[in-house]
C-alpha positions as CSV (number, residue, x, y, z in Angstrom):
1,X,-19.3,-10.7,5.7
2,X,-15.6,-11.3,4.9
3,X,-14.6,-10.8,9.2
4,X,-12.2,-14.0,9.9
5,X,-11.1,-14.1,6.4
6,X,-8.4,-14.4,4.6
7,X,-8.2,-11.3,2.2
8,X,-6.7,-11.8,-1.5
9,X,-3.2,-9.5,-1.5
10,X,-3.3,-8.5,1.9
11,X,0.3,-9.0,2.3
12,X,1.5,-8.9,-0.8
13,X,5.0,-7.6,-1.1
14,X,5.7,-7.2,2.9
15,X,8.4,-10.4,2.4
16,X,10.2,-8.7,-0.3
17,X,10.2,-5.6,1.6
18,X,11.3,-7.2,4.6
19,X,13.9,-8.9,3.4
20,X,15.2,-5.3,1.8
21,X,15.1,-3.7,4.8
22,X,17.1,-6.6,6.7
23,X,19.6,-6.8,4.4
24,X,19.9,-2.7,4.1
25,X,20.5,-2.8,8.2
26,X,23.2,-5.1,7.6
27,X,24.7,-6.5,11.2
28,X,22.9,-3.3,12.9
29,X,19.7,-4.2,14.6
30,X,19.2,-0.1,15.3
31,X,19.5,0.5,12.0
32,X,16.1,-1.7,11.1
33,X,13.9,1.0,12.5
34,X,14.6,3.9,10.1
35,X,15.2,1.4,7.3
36,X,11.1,0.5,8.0
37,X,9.9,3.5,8.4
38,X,11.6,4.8,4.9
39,X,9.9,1.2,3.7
40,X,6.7,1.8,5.1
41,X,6.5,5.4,4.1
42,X,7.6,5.0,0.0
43,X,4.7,1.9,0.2
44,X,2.5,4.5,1.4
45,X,2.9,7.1,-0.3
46,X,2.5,4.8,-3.7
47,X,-1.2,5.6,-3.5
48,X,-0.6,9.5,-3.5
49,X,1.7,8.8,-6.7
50,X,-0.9,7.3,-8.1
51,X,-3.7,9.5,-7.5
52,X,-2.1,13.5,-7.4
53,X,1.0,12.5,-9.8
54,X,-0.5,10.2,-12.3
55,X,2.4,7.7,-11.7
56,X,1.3,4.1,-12.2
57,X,1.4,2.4,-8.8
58,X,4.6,0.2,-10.3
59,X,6.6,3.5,-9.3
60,X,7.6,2.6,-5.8
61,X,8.7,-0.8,-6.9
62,X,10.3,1.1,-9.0
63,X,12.2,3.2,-6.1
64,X,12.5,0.5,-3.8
65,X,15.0,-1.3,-7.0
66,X,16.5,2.1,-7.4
67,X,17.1,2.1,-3.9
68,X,18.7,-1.3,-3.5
69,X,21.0,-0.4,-7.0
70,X,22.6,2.8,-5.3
71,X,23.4,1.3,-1.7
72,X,24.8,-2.1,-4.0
73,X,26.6,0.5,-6.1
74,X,28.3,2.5,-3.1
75,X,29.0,-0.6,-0.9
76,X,31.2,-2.2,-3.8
77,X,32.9,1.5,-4.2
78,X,33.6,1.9,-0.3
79,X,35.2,-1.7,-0.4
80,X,37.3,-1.0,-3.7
81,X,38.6,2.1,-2.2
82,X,39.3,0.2,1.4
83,X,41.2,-2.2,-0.5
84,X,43.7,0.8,-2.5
């Protein structure tokens, strides 16, 4: 019976995620909605990857990084070009 148990990797991740998506939203609370939902649904759909593609379930760590890389990568470009 494992009811009223703490469960081995139950969470695992959600902190790392959370953070992403706080830091994505930047100083717009609205924007923390979408930003989960994207989140929550690239998480999910790490199973189907896994099963129908043959992708290792890695992949959608592998997104998320990709993910954090592009909006780092146009955030420093919008702020070079504010500043010419």
């Amino acid at each position: 019976m494992i009811q009223n148990r703490l469960q081995d990797g139950l969470a695992s991740g959600y902190g790392m995620t959370g953070f992403l998506v706080a830091w994505l939203a930047g100083q717009h609370f609205l924007r923390i909605i979408p930003l989960s939902v994207l989140m929550g649904g690239l998480l999910a759909s790490a199973d189907s990857l896994q099963l129908y593609a043959q992708l290792p379930k890695a992949s959608a760590d592998i997104l998320q990084a990709l993910l954090f890389i592009i909006v780092l990568a146009v955030a420093s470009l919008w702020a070079r070009r504010r500043e010419a």
